[in-house]
C-alpha positions as CSV (number, residue, x, y, z in Angstrom):
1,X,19.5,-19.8,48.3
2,X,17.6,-16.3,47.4
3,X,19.2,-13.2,48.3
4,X,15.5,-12.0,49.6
5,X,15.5,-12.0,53.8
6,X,13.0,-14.2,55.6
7,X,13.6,-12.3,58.6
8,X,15.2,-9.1,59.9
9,X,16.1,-8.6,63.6
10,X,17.4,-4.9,64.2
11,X,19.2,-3.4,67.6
12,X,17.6,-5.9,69.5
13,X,18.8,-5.7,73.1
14,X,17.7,-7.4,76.6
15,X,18.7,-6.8,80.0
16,X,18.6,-8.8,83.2
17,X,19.6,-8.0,86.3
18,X,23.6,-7.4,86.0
19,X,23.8,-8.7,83.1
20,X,23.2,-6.8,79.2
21,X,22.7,-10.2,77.2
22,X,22.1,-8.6,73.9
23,X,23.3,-5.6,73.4
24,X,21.7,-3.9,69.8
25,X,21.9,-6.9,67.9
26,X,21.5,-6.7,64.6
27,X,21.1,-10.5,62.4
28,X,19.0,-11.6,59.0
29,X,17.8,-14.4,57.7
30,X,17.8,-15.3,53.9
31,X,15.2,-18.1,52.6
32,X,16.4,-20.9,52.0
33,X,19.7,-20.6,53.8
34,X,21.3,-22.3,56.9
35,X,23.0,-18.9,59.1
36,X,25.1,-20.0,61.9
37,X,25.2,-18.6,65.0
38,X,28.4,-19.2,67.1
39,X,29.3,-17.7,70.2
40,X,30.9,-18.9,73.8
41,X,28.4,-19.7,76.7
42,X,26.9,-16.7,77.9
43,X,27.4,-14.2,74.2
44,X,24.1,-14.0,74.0
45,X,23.3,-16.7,71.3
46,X,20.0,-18.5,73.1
47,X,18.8,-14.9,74.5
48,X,18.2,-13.9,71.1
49,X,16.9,-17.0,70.1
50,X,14.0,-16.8,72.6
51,X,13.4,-13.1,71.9
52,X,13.1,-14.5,68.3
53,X,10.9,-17.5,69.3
54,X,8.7,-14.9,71.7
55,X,9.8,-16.4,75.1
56,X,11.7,-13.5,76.0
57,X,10.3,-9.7,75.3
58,X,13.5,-7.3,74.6
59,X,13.5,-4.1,75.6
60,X,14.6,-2.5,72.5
61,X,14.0,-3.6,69.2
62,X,12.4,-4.6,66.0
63,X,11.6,-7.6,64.1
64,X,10.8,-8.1,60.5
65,X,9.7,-11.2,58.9
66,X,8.6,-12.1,55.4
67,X,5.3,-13.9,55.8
68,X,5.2,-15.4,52.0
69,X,2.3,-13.0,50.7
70,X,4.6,-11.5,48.2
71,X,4.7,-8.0,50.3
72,X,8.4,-8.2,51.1
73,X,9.4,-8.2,54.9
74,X,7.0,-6.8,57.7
75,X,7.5,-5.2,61.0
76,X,5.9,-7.6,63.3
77,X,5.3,-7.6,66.8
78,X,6.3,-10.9,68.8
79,X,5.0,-11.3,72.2
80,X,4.9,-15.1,72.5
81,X,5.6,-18.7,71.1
82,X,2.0,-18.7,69.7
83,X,2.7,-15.4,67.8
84,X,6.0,-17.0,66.5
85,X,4.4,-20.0,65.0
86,X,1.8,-17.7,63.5
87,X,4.6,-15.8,61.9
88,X,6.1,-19.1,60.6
89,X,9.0,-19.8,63.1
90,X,9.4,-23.1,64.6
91,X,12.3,-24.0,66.8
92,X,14.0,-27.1,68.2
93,X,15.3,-26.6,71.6
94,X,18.7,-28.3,73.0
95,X,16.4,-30.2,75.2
96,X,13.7,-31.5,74.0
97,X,10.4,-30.8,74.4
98,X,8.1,-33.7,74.2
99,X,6.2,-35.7,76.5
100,X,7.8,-38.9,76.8
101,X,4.9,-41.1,77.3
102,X,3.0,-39.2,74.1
103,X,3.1,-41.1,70.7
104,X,4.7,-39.5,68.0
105,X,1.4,-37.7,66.7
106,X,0.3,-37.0,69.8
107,X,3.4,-35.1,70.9
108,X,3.2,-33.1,66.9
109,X,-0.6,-32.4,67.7
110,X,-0.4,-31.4,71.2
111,X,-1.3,-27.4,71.1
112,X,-2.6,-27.6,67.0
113,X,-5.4,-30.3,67.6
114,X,-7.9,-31.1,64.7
115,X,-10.6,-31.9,65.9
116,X,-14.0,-33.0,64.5
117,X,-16.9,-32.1,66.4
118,X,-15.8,-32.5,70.3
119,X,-12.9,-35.5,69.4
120,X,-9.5,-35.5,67.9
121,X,-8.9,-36.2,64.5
122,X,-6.3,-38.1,65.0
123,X,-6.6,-40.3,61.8
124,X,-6.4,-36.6,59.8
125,X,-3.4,-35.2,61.5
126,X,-1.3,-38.8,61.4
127,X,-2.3,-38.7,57.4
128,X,-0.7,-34.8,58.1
129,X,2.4,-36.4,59.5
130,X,2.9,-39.3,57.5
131,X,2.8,-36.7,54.1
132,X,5.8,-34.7,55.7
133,X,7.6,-37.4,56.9
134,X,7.6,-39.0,53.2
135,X,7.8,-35.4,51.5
136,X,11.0,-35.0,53.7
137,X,12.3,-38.3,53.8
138,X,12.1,-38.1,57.5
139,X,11.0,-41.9,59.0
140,X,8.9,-41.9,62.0
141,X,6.2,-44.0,63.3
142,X,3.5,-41.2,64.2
143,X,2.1,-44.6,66.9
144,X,5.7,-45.0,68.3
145,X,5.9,-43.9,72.0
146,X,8.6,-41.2,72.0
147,X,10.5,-42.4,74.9
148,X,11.1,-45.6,73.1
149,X,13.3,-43.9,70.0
150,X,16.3,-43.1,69.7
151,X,18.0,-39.3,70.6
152,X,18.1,-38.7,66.3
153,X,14.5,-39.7,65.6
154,X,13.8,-37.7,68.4
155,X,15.3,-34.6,67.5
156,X,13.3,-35.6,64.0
157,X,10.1,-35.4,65.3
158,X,10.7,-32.2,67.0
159,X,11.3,-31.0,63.3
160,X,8.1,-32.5,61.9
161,X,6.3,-30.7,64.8
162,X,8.1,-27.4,63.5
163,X,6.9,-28.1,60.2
164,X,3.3,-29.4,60.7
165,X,2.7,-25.9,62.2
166,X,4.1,-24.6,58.6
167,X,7.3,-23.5,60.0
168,X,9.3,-21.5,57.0
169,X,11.9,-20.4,59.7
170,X,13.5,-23.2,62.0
171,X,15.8,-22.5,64.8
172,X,18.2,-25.1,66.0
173,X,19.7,-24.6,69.3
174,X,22.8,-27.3,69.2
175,X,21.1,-29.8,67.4
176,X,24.3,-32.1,67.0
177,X,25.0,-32.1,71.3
178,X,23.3,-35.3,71.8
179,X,24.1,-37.2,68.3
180,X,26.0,-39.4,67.2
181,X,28.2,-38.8,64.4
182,X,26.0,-40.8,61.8
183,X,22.5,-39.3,63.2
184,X,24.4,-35.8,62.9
185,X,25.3,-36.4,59.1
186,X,21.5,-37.7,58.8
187,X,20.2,-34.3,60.5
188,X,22.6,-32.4,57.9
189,X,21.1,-33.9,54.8
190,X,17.3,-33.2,56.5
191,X,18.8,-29.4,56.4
192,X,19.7,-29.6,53.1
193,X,16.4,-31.0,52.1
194,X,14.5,-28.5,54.0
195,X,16.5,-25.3,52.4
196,X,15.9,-26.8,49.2
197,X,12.2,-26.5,49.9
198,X,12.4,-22.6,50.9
199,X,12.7,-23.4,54.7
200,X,15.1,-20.8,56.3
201,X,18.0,-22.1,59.2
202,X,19.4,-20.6,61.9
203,X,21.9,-23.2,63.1
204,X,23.1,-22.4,67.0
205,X,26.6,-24.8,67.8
206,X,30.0,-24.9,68.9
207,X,31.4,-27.7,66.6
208,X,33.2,-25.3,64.5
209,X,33.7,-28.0,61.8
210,X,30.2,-28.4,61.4
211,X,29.7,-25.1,60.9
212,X,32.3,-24.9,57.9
213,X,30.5,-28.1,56.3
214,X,27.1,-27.0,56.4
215,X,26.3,-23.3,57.0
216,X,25.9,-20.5,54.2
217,X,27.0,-17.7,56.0
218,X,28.1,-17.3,60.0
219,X,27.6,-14.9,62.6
220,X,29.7,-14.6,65.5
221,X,28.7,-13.3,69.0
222,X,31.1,-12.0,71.9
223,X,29.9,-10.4,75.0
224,X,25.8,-9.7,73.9
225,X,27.4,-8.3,70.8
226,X,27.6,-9.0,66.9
227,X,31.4,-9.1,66.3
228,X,31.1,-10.2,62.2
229,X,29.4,-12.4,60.0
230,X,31.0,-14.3,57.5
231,X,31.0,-17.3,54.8
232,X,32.9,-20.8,55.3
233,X,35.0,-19.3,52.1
234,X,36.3,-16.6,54.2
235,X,37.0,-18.1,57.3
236,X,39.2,-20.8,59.0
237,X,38.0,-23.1,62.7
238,X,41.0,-21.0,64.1
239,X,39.8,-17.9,62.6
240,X,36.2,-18.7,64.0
241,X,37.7,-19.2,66.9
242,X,39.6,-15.7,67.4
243,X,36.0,-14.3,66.8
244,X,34.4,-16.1,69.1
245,X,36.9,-15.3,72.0
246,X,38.6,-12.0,71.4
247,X,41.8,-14.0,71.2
248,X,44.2,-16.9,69.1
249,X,42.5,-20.5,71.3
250,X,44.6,-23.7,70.7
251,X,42.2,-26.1,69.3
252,X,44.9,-29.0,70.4
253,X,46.0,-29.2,73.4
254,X,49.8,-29.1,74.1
255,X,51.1,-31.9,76.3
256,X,54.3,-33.4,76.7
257,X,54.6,-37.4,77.3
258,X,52.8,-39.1,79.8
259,X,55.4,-41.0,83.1
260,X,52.8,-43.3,84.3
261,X,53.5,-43.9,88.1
262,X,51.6,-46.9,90.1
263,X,48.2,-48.3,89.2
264,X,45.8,-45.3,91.0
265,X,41.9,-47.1,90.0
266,X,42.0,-51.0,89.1
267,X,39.1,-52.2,87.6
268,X,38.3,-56.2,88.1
269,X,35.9,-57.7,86.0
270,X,32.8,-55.2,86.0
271,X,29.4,-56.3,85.3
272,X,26.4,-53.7,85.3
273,X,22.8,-54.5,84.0
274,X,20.3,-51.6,83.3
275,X,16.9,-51.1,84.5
276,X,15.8,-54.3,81.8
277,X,17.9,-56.6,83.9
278,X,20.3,-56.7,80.7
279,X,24.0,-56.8,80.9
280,X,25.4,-53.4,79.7
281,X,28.6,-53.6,81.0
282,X,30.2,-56.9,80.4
283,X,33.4,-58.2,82.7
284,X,35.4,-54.9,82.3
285,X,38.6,-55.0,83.6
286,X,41.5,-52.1,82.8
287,X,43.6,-49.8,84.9
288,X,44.5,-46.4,85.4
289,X,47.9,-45.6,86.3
290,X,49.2,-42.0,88.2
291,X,50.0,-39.5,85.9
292,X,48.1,-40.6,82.9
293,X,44.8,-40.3,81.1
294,X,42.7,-43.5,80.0
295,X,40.6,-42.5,77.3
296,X,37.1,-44.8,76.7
297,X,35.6,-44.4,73.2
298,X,33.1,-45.2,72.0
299,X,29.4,-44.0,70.2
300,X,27.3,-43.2,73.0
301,X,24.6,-46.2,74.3
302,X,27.5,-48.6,74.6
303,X,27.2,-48.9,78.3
304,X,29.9,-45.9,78.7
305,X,27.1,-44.3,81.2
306,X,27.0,-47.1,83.4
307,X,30.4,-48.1,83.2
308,X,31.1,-44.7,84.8
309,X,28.0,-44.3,87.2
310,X,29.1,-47.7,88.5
311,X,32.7,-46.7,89.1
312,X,31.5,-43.5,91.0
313,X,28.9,-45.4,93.1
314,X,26.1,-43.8,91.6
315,X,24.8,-47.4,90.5
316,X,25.2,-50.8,92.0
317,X,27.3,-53.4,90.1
318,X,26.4,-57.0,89.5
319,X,30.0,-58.6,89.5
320,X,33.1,-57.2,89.9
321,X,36.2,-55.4,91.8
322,X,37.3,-51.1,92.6
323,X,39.9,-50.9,93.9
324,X,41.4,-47.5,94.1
325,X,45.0,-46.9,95.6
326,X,45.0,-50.4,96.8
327,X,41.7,-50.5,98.7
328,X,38.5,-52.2,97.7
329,X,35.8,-49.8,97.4
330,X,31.7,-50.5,98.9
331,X,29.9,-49.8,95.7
332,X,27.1,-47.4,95.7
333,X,29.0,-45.3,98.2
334,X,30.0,-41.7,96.4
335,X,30.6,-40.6,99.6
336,X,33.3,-43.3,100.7
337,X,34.4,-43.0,97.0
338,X,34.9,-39.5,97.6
339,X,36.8,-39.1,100.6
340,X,39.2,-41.7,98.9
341,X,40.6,-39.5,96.8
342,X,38.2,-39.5,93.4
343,X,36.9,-36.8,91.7
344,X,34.1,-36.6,89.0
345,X,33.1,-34.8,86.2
346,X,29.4,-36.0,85.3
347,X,28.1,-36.2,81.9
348,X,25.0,-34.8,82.8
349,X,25.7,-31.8,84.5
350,X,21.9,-31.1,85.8
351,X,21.3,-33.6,87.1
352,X,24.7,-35.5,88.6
353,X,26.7,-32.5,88.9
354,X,25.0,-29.2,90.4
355,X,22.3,-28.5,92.1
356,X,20.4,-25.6,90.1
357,X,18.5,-23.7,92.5
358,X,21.4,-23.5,95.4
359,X,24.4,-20.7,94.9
360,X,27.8,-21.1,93.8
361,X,29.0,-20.8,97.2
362,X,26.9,-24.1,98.4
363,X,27.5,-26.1,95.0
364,X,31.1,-25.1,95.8
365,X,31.2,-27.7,98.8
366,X,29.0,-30.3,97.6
367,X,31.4,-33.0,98.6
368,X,33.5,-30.8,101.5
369,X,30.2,-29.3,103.3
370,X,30.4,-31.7,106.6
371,X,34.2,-31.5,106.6
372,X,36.3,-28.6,108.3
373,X,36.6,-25.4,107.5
374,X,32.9,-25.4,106.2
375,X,31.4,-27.2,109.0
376,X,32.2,-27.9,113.0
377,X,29.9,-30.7,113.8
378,X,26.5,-29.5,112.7
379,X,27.8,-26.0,112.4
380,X,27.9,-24.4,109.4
381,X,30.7,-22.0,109.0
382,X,29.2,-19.3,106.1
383,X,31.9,-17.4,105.8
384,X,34.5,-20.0,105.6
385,X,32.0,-21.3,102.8
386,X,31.6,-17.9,100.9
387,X,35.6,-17.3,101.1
388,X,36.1,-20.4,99.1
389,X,33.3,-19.7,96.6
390,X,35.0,-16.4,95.8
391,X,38.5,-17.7,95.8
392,X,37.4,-20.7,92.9
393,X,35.6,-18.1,91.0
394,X,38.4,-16.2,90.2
395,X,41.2,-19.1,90.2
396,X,38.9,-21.0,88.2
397,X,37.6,-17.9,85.7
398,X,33.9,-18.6,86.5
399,X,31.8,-15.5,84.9
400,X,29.4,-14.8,87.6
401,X,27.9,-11.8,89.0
402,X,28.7,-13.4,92.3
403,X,29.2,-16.2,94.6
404,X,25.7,-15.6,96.1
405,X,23.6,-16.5,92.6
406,X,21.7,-19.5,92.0
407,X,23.9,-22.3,89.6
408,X,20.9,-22.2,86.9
409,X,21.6,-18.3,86.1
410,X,24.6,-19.1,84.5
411,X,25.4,-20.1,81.4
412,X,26.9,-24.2,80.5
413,X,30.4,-23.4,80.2
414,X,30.7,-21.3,83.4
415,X,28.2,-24.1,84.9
416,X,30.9,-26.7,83.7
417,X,33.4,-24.7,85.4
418,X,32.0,-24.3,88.7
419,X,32.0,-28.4,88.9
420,X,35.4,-28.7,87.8
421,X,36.3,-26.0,90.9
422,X,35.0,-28.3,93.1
423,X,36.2,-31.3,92.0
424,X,40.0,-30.5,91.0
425,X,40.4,-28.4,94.6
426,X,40.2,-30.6,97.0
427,X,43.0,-33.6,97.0
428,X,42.1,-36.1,94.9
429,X,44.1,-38.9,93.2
430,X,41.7,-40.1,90.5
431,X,39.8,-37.9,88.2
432,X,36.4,-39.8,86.3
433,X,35.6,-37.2,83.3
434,X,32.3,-38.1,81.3
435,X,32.2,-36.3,78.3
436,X,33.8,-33.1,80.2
437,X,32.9,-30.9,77.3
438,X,30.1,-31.5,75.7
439,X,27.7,-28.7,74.6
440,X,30.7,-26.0,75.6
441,X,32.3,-23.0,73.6
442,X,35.5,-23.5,72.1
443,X,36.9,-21.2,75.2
444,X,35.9,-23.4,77.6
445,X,36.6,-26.6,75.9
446,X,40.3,-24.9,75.7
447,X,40.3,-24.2,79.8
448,X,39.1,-27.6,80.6
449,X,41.3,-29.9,78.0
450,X,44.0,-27.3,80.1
451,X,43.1,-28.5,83.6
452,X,42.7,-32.1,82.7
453,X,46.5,-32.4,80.9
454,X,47.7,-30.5,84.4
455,X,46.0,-32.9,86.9
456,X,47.6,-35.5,84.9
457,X,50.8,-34.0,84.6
458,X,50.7,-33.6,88.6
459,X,50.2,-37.3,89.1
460,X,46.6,-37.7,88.7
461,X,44.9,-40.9,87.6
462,X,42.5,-39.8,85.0
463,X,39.7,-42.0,83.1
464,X,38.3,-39.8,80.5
465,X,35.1,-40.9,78.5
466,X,34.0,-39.1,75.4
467,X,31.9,-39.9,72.3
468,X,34.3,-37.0,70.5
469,X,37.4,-38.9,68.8
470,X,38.8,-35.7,68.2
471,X,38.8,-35.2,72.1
472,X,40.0,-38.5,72.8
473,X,42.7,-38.7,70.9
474,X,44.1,-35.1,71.8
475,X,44.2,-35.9,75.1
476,X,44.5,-39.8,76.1
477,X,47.7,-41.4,76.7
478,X,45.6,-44.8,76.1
479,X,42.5,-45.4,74.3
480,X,40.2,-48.1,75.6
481,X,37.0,-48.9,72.7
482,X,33.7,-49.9,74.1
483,X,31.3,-51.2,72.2
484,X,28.5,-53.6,73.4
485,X,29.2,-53.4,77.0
486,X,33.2,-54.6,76.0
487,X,36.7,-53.0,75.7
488,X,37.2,-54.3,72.3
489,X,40.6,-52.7,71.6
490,X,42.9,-51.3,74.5
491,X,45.8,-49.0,72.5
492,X,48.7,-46.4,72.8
493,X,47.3,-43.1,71.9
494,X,50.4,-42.2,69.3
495,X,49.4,-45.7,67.5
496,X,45.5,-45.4,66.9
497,X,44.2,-43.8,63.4
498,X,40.8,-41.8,63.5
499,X,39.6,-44.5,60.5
500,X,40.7,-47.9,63.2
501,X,39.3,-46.5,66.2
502,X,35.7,-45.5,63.9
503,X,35.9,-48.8,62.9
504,X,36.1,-50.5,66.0
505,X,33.7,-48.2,67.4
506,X,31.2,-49.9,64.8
507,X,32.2,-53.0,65.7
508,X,34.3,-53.9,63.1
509,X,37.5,-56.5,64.6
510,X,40.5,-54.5,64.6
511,X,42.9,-55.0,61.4
């Protein structure tokens, strides 16, 4: 790694309405060196990132990038993504952007065509890929349709398309959400491999362990602010985490023992194909008992997603029994399912667990909105509807400008939060959580791990599905491993080793 800077951002700040997201910002870049960004939801992390990548203008500001002619840095001017890859700066968004039905090359082409005469040259720019994917010992097929791969190779041919537009500064907005733990070691050693080759990193995540493995130096933002930048030498995941929130977090959660009660969600022999027809879920039977938490783990693709979608009615069942306090549940009824008594935390929280463009107040009674207070008959009752918004908000600590904003003006943690307002207060008896923190802050994962242990010490049946071992085994009583559409291994939580359950999790039979 050279001392030299590959980019200099100075007192960069941006304002939207309410809010001051970055507030004179000041962050550098060396070549060749992977700089991570950490910061809750809402610091101001991906703001500055798309001022950076030109999607956002600030207000105040300068930028300096080193554009390899041997000149040093240069003030620059960046009013767009086009003048950002000009300048050298690629970056790989949390979500991807390709276009599913696009090969490989044609997604890495699509907006830096060669063309010969009036066609593509597609022959010349799948040479192009094929000579970074070897040069980077990065495999992928450039004739492979995209949505066909895997979330990793994915994620790698988002890279290539940084680097066939001769990226020398990549940004990497939580690269590792999505991953599994062996694609997120294989992304690590592609960062190594392009830092050895002069590419520069700026590395946006919460997994503070990551961070510590990988990153040369780490900047922390609180509040649209720069609060310090230092090395994994210097620094500890608590220490990180002090930085992060102003305060000491517990990174495990404190619970006492579990006093399971009666059997709250009995599940008989499930069976759930996918859209091939195919058995993912294969004759799963376990139970959840009051006052517990069942923990599923397993790497994600097992049939974890519709093991849970079928459990909350969100997807028919081939075979099988729910029963829940006793009573047979209709499947595909969430609403029945619902007014039972279960709750559910979705693992995608877009598309299952908010609606984006309605406010807090309306998201707040997603599952209530017919019932009394909020509605007589066909009658909506507004204020009755606002009044609880604004009571969650604050008993929940959702950072919002307001009860009256849209959900999608807020950032994932407090977006997280809002759904877990909803869900945990109204009565419910069984609590579903699919991977209840993924993507969030170390604050919120804190607040959430919080609520869950308290539902659970109030009685609460809770199933808790996480492709985090770490998560699972702070916080499940029992840990049930799926793999291939099974429970392969059904354990006390104070018995299971990190090394069996990874094993079984591949797998391997247990020893």
């Amino acid at each position: 790694m050279s001392e030299a800077l590959a980019l200099d951002v100075r007192n960069i700040t941006k304002r939207f309405p309410g809010v001051l997201a970055n507030d004179h910002v000041n962050f550098n870049l060396r070549k060749g060196e992977i700089h991570a960004l950490l910061g809750e939801n809402g610091a101001g992390k991906s703001t500055l990132m798309n001022i950076i990548y030109g999607l956002y203008s600030p207000d105040e500001g300068e930028f300096y990038i080193d554009n390899d002619s041997g000149s040093g840095l240069q003030k620059v001017e960046i009013e767009s993504p086009l003048d950002a890859i000009q300048m050298g700066v690629g970056m790989v968004h949390q979500h991807f952007m390709l276009v599913p039905v696009f090969t490989v090359a044609e997604n890495i082409m699509l907006g830096s065509e060669i063309t010969r005469g009036l066609s593509l040259d597609q022959r010349t720019a799948e040479k192009k890929i094929r000579e970074l994917t070897q040069e980077y010992n990065m495999e992928a097929d450039p004739h492979a349709i995209v949505e066909d791969l895997p979330v990793g190779v994915q994620q790698r041919v988002e890279i290539i398309k940084a680097l066939y537009r001769r990226a020398r500064i990549l940004v990497l907005d939580e690269p590792t959400a999505v991953l599994t733990p062996q694609e997120a070691e294989d992304l690590f050693r592609v960062m190594h491999q392009l830092t050895e080759r002069g590419v520069s990193i700026i590395f946006i995540t919460h997994k503070l362990k990551e961070v510590l493995a990988i990153a040369d130096r780490i900047t922390v933002m609180r509040r649209g602010q720069v609060v310090g930048t230092t090395t994994p030498a210097e620094t500890s995941e608590s220490g990180l985490a002090s930085m992060m929130v102003g305060r000491e977090v517990l990174l495990q959660v404190e619970k006492g023992p579990a006093a399971p009660g009666k059997v709250i969600m009995d599940v008989q022999g499930l069976t759930v194909v996918d859209e091939r027809k195919i058995d993912v879920v294969n004759n799963v039977s376990f139970q959840v008992r009051a006052g517990e938490v069942l923990g599923i783990a397993g790497v994600q693709g097992n049939g974890q997603t519709e093991l849970v979608e079928a459990i909350t009615g969100l997807r028919s069942y081939k075979y099988g029994r729910l029963i829940l306090e006793g009573k047979e549940m209709p499947p595909t009824n969430p609403r029945h399912l619902v007014e039972a008594g279960m709750a559910h935390i979705p693992e995608d929280r877009h598309k299952h667990g908010l609606v984006l463009a309605y406010s807090l107040a309306d998201n707040a009674v997603l599952c209530t909105y017919y019932q009394p207070p909020f509605a007589t008959g066909v009658q909506r009752n507004p204020k009755a509807i606002l009044e609880n918004a604004q009571e969650l908000l604050t008993r929940f600590d959702v950072r919002a400008p307001g009860p009256m904003v849209s959900a999608s003006t807020l950032s994932g943690g407090n977006q997280q939060k809002v759904i877990v307002a909803r869900e945990l207060s109204r009565p419910v008896c069984f609590l579903v959580a699919n991977q209840p923190t993924r993507g969030l802050d170390v604050g919120s994962i804190e607040y959430i791990h919080r609520e869950i242990i308290e539902m659970r010490d109030k009685g609460m049946a809770v199933l808790l599905v996480s492709a985090e071992l770490d998560e699972i085994m702070s916080l499940a009583d029992r840990i049930a491993v799926m793999y291939h559409g099974q429970i392969v291994a059904t354990m006390e939580a104070t018995q299971a080793t990190k090394e069996e359950l990874g094993l079984l999790m591949a797998g391997s039979s247990r020893a």
